[in-house]
TORDO-708694 format. One line per 8 residues: number of its first residue (from 1); their letters; for each residue x, y, z of C-alpha. Coordinates in Angstrom, 2 decimals. Example, Ala and Ser with C-alpha at 12.3 -4.5 7.8 and 13.67 -1.06 7.14 Angstrom:
BEGIN
1	AS	12.30,-4.50,7.80 ~ 13.67,-1.06,7.14
END
This chain:
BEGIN
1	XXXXXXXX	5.51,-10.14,-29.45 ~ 3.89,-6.85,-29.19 ~ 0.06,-7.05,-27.93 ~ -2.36,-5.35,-30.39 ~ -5.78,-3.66,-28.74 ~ -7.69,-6.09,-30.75 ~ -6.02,-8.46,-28.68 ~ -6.80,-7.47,-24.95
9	XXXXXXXX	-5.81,-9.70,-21.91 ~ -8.81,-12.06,-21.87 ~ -7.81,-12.91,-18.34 ~ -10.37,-13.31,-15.20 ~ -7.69,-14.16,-12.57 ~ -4.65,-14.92,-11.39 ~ -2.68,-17.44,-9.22 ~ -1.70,-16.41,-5.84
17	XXXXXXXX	1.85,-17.76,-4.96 ~ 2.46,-17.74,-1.16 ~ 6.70,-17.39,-0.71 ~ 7.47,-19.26,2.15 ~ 10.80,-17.68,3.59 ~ 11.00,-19.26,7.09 ~ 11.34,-22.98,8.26 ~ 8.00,-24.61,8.35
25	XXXXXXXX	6.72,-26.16,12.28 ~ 6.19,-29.89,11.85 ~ 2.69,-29.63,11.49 ~ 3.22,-26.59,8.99 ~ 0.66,-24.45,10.68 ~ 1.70,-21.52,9.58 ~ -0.11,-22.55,6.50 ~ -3.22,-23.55,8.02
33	XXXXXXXX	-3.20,-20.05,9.49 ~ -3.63,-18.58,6.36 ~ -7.18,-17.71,5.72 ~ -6.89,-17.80,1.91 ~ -5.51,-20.96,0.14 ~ -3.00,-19.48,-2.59 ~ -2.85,-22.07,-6.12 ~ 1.23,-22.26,-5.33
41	XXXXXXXX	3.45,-22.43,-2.32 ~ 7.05,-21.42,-3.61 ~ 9.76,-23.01,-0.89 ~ 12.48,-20.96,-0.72 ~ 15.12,-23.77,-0.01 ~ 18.17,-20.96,0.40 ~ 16.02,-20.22,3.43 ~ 14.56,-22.93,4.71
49	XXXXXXXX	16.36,-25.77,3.66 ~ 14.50,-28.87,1.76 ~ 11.63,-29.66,3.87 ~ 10.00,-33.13,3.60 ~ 6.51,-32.40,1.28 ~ 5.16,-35.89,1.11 ~ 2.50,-35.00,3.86 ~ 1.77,-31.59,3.53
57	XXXXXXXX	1.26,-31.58,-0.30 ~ -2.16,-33.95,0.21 ~ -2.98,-31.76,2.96 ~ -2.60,-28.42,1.77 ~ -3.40,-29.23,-2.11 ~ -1.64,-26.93,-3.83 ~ 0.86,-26.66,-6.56 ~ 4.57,-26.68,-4.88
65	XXXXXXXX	7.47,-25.05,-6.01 ~ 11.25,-24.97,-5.36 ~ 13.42,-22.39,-5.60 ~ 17.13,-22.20,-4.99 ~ 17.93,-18.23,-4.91 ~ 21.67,-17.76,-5.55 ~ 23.39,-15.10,-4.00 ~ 23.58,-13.60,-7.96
73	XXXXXXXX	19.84,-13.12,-8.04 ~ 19.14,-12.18,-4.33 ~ 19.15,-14.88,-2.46 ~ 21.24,-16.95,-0.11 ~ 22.85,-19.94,-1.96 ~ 26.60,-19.98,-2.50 ~ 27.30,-23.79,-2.90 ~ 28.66,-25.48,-5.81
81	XXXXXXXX	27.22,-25.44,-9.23 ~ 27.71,-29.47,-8.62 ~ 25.60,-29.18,-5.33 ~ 23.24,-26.38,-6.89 ~ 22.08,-28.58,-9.63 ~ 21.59,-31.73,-7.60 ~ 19.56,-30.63,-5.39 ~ 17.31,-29.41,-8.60
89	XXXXXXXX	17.32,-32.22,-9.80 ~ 16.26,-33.94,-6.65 ~ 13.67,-31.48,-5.79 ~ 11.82,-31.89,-9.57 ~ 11.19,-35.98,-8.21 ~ 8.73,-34.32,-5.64 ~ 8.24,-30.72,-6.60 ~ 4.99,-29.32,-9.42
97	XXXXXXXX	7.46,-26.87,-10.70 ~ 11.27,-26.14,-9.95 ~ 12.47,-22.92,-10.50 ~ 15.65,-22.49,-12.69 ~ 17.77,-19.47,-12.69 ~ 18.70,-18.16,-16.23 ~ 21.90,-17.42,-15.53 ~ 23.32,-20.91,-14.13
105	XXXXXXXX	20.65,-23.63,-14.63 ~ 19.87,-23.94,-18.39 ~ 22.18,-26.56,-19.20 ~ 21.52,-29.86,-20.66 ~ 21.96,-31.80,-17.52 ~ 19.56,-29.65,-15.83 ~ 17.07,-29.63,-18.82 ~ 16.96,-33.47,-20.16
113	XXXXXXXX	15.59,-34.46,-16.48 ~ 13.38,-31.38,-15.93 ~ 10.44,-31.21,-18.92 ~ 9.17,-27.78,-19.89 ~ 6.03,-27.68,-17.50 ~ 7.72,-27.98,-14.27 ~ 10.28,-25.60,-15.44 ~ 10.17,-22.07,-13.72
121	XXXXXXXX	13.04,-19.91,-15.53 ~ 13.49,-16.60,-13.81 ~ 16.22,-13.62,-13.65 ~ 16.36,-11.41,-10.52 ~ 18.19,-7.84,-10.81 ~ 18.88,-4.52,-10.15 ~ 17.16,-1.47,-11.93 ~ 16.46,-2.68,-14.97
129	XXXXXXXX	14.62,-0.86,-17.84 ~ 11.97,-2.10,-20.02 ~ 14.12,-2.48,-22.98 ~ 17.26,-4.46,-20.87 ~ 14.11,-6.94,-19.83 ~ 13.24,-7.54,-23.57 ~ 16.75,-8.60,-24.26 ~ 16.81,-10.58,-21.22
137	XXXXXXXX	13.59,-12.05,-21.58 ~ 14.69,-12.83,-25.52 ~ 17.27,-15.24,-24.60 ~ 15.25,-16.65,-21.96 ~ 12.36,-17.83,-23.80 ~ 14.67,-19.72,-26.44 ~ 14.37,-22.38,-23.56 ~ 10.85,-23.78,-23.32
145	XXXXXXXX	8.91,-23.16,-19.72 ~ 5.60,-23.45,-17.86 ~ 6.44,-20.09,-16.42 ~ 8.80,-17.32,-17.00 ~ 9.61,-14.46,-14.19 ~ 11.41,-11.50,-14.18 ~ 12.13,-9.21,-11.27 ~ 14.11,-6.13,-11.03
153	XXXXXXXX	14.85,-4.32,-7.69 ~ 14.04,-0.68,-7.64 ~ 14.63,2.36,-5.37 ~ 11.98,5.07,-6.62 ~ 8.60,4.38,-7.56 ~ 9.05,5.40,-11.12 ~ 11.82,2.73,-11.96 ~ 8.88,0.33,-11.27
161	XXXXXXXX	7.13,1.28,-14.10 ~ 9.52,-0.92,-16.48 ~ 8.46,-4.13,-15.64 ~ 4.89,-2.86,-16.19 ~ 5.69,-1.35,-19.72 ~ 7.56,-4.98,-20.80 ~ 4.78,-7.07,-19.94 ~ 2.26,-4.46,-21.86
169	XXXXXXXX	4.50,-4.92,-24.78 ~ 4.97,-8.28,-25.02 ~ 1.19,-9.64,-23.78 ~ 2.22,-13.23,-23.04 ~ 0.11,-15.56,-20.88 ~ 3.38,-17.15,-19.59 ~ 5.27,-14.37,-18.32 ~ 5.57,-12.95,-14.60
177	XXXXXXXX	7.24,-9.37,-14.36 ~ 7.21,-7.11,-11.71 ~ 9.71,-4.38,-9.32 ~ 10.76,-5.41,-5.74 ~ 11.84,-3.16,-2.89 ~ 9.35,-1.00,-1.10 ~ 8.92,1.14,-4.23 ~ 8.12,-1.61,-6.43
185	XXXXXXXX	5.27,-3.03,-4.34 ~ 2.48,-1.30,-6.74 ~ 3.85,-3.02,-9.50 ~ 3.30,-6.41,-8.41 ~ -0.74,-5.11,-7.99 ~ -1.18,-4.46,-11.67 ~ 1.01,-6.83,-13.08 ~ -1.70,-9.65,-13.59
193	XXXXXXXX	-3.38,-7.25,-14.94 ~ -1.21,-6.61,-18.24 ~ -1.00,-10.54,-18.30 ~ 1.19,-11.76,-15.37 ~ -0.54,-14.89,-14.60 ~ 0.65,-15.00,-10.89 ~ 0.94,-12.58,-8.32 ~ 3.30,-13.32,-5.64
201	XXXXXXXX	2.75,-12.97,-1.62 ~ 4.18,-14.05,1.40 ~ 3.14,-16.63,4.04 ~ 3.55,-14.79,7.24 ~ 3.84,-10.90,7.38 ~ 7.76,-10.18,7.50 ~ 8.11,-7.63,5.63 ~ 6.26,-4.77,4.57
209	XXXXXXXX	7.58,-4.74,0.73 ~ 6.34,-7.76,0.54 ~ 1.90,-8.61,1.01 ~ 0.82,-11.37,2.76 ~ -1.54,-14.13,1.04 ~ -4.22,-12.75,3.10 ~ -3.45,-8.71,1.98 ~ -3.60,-9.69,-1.74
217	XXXXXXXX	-7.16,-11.02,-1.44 ~ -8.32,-8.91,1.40 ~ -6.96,-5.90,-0.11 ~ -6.99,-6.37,-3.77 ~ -8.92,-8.64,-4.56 ~ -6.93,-11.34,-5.51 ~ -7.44,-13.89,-7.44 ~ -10.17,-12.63,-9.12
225	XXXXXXXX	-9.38,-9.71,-11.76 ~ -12.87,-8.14,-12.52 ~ -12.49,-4.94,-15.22 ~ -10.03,-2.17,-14.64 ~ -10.43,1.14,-16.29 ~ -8.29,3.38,-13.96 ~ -6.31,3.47,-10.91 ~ -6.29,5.08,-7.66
233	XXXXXXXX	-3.29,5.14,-5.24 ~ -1.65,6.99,-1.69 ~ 1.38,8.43,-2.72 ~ 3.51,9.19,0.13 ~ 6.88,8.33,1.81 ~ 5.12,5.47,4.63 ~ 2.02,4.35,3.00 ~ 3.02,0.12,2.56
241	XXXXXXXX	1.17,-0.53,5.87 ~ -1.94,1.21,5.22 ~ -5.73,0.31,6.04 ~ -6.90,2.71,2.97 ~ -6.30,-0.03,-0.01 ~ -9.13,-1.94,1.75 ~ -11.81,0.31,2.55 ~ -11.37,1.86,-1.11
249	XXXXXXXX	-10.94,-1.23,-2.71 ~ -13.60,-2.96,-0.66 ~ -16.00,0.00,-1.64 ~ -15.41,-0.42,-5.54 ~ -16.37,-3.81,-5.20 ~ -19.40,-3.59,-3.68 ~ -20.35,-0.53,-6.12 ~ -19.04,-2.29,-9.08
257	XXXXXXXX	-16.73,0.67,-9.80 ~ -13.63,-0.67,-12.40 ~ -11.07,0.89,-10.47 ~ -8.14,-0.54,-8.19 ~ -6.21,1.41,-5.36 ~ -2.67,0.95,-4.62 ~ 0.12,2.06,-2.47 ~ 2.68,4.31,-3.98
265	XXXXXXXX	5.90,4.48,-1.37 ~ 7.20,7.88,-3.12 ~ 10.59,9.90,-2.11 ~ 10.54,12.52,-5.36 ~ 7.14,13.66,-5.80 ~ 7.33,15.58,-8.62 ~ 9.30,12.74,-10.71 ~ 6.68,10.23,-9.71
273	XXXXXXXX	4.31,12.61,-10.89 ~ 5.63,13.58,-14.50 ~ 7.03,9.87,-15.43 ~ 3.80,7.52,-13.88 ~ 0.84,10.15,-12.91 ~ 1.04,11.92,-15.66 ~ 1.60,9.74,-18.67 ~ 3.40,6.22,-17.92
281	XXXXXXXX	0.01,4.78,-16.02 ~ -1.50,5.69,-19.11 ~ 0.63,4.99,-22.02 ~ -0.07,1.30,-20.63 ~ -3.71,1.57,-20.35 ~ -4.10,1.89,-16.84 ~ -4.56,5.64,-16.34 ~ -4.02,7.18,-12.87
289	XXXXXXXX	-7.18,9.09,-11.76 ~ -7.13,10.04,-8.54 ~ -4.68,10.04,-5.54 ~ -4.36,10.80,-1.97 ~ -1.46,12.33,-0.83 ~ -0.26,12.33,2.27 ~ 3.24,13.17,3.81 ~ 5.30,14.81,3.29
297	XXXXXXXX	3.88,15.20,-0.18 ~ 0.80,17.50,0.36 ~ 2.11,21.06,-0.26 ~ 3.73,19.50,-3.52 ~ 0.16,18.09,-4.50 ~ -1.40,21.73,-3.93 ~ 1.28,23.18,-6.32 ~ 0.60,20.30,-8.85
305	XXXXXXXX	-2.86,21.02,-9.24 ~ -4.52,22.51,-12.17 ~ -7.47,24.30,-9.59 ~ -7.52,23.87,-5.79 ~ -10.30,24.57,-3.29 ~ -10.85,27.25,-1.52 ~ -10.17,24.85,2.13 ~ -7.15,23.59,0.05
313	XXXXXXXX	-5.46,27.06,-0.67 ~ -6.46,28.16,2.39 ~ -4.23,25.40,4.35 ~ -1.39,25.45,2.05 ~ -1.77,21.51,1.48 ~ -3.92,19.21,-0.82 ~ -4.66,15.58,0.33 ~ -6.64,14.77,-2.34
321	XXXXXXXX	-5.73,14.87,-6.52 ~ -8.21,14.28,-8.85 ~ -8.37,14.02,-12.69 ~ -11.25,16.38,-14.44 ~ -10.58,15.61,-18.05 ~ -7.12,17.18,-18.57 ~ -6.90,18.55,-15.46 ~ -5.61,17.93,-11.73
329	XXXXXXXX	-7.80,19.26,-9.33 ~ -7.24,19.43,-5.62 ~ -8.72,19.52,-2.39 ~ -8.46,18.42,1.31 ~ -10.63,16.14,2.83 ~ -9.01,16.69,6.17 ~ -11.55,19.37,6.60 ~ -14.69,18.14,5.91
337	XXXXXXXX	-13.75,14.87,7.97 ~ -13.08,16.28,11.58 ~ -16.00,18.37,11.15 ~ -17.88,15.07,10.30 ~ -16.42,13.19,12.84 ~ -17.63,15.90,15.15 ~ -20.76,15.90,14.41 ~ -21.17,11.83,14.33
345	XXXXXXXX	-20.23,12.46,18.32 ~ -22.77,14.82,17.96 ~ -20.28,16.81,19.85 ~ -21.32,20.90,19.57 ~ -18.92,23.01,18.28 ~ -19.82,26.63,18.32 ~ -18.30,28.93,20.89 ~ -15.53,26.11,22.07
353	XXXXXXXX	-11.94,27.57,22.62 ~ -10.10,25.19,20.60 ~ -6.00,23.71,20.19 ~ -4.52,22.26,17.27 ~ -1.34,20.42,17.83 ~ 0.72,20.31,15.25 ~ 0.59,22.91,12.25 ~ 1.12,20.08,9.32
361	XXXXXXXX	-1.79,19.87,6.67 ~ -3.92,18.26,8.93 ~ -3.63,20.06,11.80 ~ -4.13,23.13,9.37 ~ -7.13,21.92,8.00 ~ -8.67,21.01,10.98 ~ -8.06,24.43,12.74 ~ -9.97,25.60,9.27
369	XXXXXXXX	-12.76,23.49,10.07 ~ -12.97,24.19,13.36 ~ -13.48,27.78,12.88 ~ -16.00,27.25,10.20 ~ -18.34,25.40,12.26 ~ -17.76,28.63,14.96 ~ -14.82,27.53,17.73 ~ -12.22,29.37,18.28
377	XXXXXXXX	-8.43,27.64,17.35 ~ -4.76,28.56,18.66 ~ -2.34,26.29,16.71 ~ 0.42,24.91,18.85 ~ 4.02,23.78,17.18 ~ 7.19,22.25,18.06 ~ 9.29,24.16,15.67 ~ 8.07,28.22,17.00
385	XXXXXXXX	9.17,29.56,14.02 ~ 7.21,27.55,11.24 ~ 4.18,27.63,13.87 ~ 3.79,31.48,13.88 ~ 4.32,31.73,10.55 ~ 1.00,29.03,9.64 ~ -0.87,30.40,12.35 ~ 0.07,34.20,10.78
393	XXXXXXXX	-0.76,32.74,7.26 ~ -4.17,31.41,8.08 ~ -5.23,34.55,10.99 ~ -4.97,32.34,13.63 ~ -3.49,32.41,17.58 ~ -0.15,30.76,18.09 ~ 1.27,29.49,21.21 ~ 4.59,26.93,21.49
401	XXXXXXXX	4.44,23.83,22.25 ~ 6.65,23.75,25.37 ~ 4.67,26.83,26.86 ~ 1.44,25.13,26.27 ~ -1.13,23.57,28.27 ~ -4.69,22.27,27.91 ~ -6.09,23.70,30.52 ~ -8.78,26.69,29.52
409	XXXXXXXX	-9.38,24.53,25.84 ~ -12.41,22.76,25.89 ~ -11.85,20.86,22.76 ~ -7.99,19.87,21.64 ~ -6.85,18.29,18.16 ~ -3.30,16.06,18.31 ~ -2.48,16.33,14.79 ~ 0.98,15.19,15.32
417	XXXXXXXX	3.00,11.74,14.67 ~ 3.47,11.07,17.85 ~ 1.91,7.89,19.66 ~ 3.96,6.79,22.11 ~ 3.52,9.68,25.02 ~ 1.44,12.81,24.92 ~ 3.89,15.38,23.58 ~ 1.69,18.46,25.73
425	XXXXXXXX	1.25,19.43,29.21 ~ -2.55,17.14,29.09 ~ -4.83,18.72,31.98 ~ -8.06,19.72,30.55 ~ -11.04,20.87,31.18 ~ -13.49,17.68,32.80 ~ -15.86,18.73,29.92 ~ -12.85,18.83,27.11
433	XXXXXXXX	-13.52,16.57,23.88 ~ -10.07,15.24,22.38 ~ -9.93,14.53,18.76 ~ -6.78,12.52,17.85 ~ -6.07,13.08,13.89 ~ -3.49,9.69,14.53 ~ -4.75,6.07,13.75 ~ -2.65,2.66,14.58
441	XXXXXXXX	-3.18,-0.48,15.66 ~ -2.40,0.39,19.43 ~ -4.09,3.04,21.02 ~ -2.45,6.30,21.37 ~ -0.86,7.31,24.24 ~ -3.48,10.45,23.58 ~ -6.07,8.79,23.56 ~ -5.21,6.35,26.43
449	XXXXXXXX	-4.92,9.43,28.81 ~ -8.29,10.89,27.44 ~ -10.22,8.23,28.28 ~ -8.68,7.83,31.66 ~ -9.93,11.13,32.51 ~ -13.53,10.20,31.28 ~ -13.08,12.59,27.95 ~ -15.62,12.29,24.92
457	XXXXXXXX	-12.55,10.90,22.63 ~ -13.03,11.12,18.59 ~ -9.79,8.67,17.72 ~ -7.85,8.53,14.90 ~ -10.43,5.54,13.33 ~ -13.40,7.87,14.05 ~ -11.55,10.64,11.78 ~ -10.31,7.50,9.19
465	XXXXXXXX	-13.85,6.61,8.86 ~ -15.49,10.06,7.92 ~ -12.17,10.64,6.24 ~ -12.28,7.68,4.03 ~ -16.33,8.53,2.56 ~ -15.26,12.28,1.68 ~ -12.02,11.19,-0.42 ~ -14.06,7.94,-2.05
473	XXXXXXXX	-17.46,10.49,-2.95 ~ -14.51,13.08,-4.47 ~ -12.34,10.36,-6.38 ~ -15.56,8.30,-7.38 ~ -18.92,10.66,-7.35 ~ -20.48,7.75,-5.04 ~ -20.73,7.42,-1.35 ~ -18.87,5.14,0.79
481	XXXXXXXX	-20.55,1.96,1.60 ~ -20.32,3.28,5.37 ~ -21.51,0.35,7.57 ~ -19.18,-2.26,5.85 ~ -16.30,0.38,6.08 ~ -17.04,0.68,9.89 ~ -16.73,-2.87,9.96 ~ -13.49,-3.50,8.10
489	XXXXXXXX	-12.19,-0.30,10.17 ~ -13.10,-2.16,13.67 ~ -11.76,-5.18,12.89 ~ -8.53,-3.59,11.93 ~ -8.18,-1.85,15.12 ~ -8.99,-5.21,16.69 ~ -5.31,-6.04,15.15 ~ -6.94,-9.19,13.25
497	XXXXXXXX	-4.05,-11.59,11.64 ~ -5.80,-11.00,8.43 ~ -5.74,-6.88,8.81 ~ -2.71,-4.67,7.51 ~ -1.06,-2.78,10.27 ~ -2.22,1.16,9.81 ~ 0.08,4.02,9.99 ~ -0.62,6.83,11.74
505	XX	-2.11,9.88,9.52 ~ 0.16,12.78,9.07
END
């Protein structure tokens, strides 16, 4: 059934399904951990076995469901079809909704004892485009179901779009569809919103292709699916764990702004760009507005760009895409930020002999900024060769990084990956201020030895912060709600259950 504009998804929310994929403690407290109740709680019994649900079902109150994962559709059953069925059958005397495989439980034995509510019929594969899941989904649905799911596992970002195209096409209230695999995960975020009436989680945080309970609502939103005129995203190659979903999602809900932002995990730039920036988003009514891009996908963004900035051009690298009409414009907010961050410290800048560690995009923007506001930068590299010939580029001092030390700088940028040791010979200056361009949930091993020395330190959640309000007033034309930000940002450093691990800016 195709979906005619006339008829638009009338739908307000969705169900949040919490998969649980590891035994259960005998007082199943991994639930009561959770600090958002989801509608379902889908056992996986090829993990966990068939745990006893008399108890917990009054306690917890939610809808349960069973599901049996062969090793044909991902899972880990390999019993008989004998053994496979009976324990169906058994499960649907205690079970809301029992999930049947299309491809070995739609028999008559099966179907007489389980009636079409508590049926779950679902198909689990392997790159599948949209058209293959209309012929799929065809002979599925000539056997009646409360639910129907489809899942196809992907390895680009792009191949997730097929899922998303199906379910625009066939605008059904009763059908799940959605990509798994680290470059699926976006799909499963705007899949309620072309009519998937559940979005699927996870009980305890195992995997990072796969958001907990508490992400979904946290992060997204979830349950509740307020209007959505366009989409925002990170497109990069490690972007699953990070803390800038929230704070940009947090801030269109508190400004009322239409929008949702979502991780794209992204290997080929420019085919994510041409088959989902460019015109798939769209062509199913969820246009792609603005981005950020971070590694190693920057100096690909600058070259995609319609215009660029002057800071932009001027580093070589573009963290920020937006859409002007017809066009892609670029810029870096790298830039603006550390100057920001700066001068939140109130830290002066003018006339300080500066480092920048690490010649990526931010460590070239910052050196940018750091001369505009009147220091004085040397950038320091691993790799000599590409270091000289950024520094070169941009008119700036070069030194390696084995033959540097802090000593003489008064003010040093780590703009570098690295967290787990200081990767430079660290004596400065008493008076030295270290900024750290790096953000986790652990301090840095930079910032641990700043502080020890009694340094002013502007972290990696400092830079996140200002960061975060010069992307969101460029994507959006509004400011930052900046004390709830700080807020969200602190208790994410704090490593709260509830808080997605952040990945260290590159």
């Amino acid at each position: 059934m195709l979906r005619t504009e006339s008829s638009g998804p009338p739908w307000t929310s969705a169900a949040v399904n919490a998969v649980v994929t590891e035994p259960l403690s005998g007082d199943a407290g991994e639930l009561a951990a959770l600090r958002h109740r989801p509608d379902l709680l889908d056992v996986r019994a090829d993990l966990v076995g068939d745990p006893a649900t008399a108890g917990l079902r009054e306690r917890f109150g939610c809808r349960w469901v069973y599901c049996l994962r062969s090793r044909d559709h991902g899972g880990e059953f390999d019993g008989s079809t004998e053994e496979r069925h009976a324990r169906l059958l058994a499960a649907a005397e205690h079970y809301d909704v029992v999930d049947l495989e299309a491809d070995h439980d739609l028999v008559p034995a099966v179907l007489n004892r389980i009636p079409v509510p508590q049926r779950r019929i679902s198909w689990h594969g392997i790159t599948a485009d949209h058209t293959a899941l209309h012929a799929r989904f065809d002979r599925m649905a000539s056997v009646g179901a409360g639910l129907y799911l489809l899942t196809t596992d992907v390895s680009r970002a792009e191949q997730a779009l097929a899922p998303l195209r199906f379910l625009h096409d066939i605008g059904r209230p009763d059908v799940t569809a959605f990509a798994t695999g680290s470059a699926g995960f976006w799909s499963r975020l705007l899949a309620p919103r072309l009519g998937a009436p559940v979005v699927f989680g996870s009980v305890c945080d195992g995997s990072a292709d796969v958001p907990t309970v508490d992400r979904l609502v946290a992060d997204y939103g979830f349950p509740h699916l307020p209007p959505l005129h366009a989409v925002y995203g990170i497109i990069g190659r490690s972007v699953l764990t990070s803390v800038s979903p929230r704070v940009h999602n947090t801030g269109y809900r508190a400004l009322g702004i239409p929008a949702l932002y979502v991780p794209f995990q992204v290997e080929d730039f420019a085919s994510f760009w041409s088959d989902v920036a460019e015109s798939g988003l769209s062509g199913i009514g969820l246009p792609l507005k603005a981005a950020t891009v971070v590694s190693p996908h920057k100096e690909a963004a600058l070259t995609t760009a319609d215009t660029t900035s002057r800071a932009a051009r001027r580093s070589g690298a573009a963290n920020s895409l937006v859409r002007r009409g017809d066009s892609w414009c670029a810029d870096t907010s790298n830039s603006p930020a550390v100057s920001k961050a700066l001068a939140d410290f109130a830290v002066p800048v003018s006339g300080r002999k500066a480092a920048v560690i690490g010649c990526g995009g931010a460590g070239r923007a910052a050196a940018l900024a750091l001369t505009a506001c009147g220091a004085e930068p040397v950038l320091v590299n691993r790799d000599p060769d590409r270091g000289r010939a950024v520094a070169e580029a941009l008119g700036f001092d070069f030194t390696p990084l084995d033959a540097f030390g802090a000593n003489g700088y008064s003010l040093l940028v780590h703009a570098t990956p690295v967290t787990d040791h200081v990767p430079f010979r660290f004596e400065p200056p008493d008076d030295a201020v270290v900024v750290d361009m790096v953000y986790t949930s652990e301090e840095t091993a930079v910032v641990t030895a700043a502080r020890e020395r009694g340094l002013t330190v502007v972290d990696g959640w400092d830079v996140l912060l200002a960061d975060a309000g010069c992307q969101f007033t460029f994507m959006t034309g509004r400011h930052l709600p900046t004390e709830q930000t700080r807020a969200l940002l602190r208790a994410a450093r704090r490593g709260r259950p509830d808080q997605t691990a952040p990945a260290p800016r590159t």
